[in-house]
N, C-alpha and C positions, 0 to 999 in steps of 0.2 A: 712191383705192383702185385697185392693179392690176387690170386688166379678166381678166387670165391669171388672180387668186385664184378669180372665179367661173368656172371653165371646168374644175376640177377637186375636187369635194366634197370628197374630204379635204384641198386645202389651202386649201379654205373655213372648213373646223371649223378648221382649225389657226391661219389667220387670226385668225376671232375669238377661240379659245382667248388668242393672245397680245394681243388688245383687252382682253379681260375681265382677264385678269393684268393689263395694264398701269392699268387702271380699279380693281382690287381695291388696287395700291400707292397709288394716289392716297387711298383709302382712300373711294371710291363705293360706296356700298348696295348689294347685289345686285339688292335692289328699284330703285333708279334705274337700275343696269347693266342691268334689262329693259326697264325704260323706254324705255332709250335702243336696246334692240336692239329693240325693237317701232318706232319709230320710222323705227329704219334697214331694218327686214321691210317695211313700208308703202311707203316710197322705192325699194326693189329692187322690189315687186311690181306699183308703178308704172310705172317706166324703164326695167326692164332685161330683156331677154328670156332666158327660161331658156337654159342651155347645156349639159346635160343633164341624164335623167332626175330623177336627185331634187331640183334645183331646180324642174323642173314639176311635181314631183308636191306642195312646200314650196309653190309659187304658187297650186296649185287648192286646197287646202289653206286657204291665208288667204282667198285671193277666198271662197271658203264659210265663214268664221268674222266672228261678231261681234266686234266689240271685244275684250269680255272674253277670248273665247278666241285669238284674236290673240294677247293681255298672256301668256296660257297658254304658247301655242308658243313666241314670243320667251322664254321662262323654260325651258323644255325647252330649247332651239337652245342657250342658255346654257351652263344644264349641261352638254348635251351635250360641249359647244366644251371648256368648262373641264376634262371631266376626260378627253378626248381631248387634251390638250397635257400 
């Protein structure tokens, strides 16, 4: 992943927007397509330091959520992405 996609929030959503399209051809579940963006929210919130405000505001955000609402946001971020592209 370009380190420039996280350094500008809309071409983060735009990013994923065209992950999720290209995961919807494959013919992936939406349900798996959050899976796998919760997955990838866990790794960024791990590794990567925000770059600004509303990636810190997405990080304090998960660091305070359980699992389950973790699976939550990752499926919002989703949508989101998806109907921003």
């Amino acid at each position: 992943m370009d380190q420039n996609v996280l350094e500008n929030f809309d071409r983060w959503k735009e990013f994923l927007g065209e992950q999720v399209d290209k995961a919807q051809a494959m013919g992936m579940s939406n349900e798996r397509i959050t899976q796998v963006a919760q997955k990838m929210g866990s790794f960024l919130a791990d590794k990567v330091d925000p770059k600004n405000p509303q990636e810190r505001l997405l990080k304090q955000m998960w660091d305070a959520s359980s699992p389950d609402e973790q699976h939550t946001l990752a499926g919002i971020m989703v949508r989101m992405a998806d109907k921003a592209h």
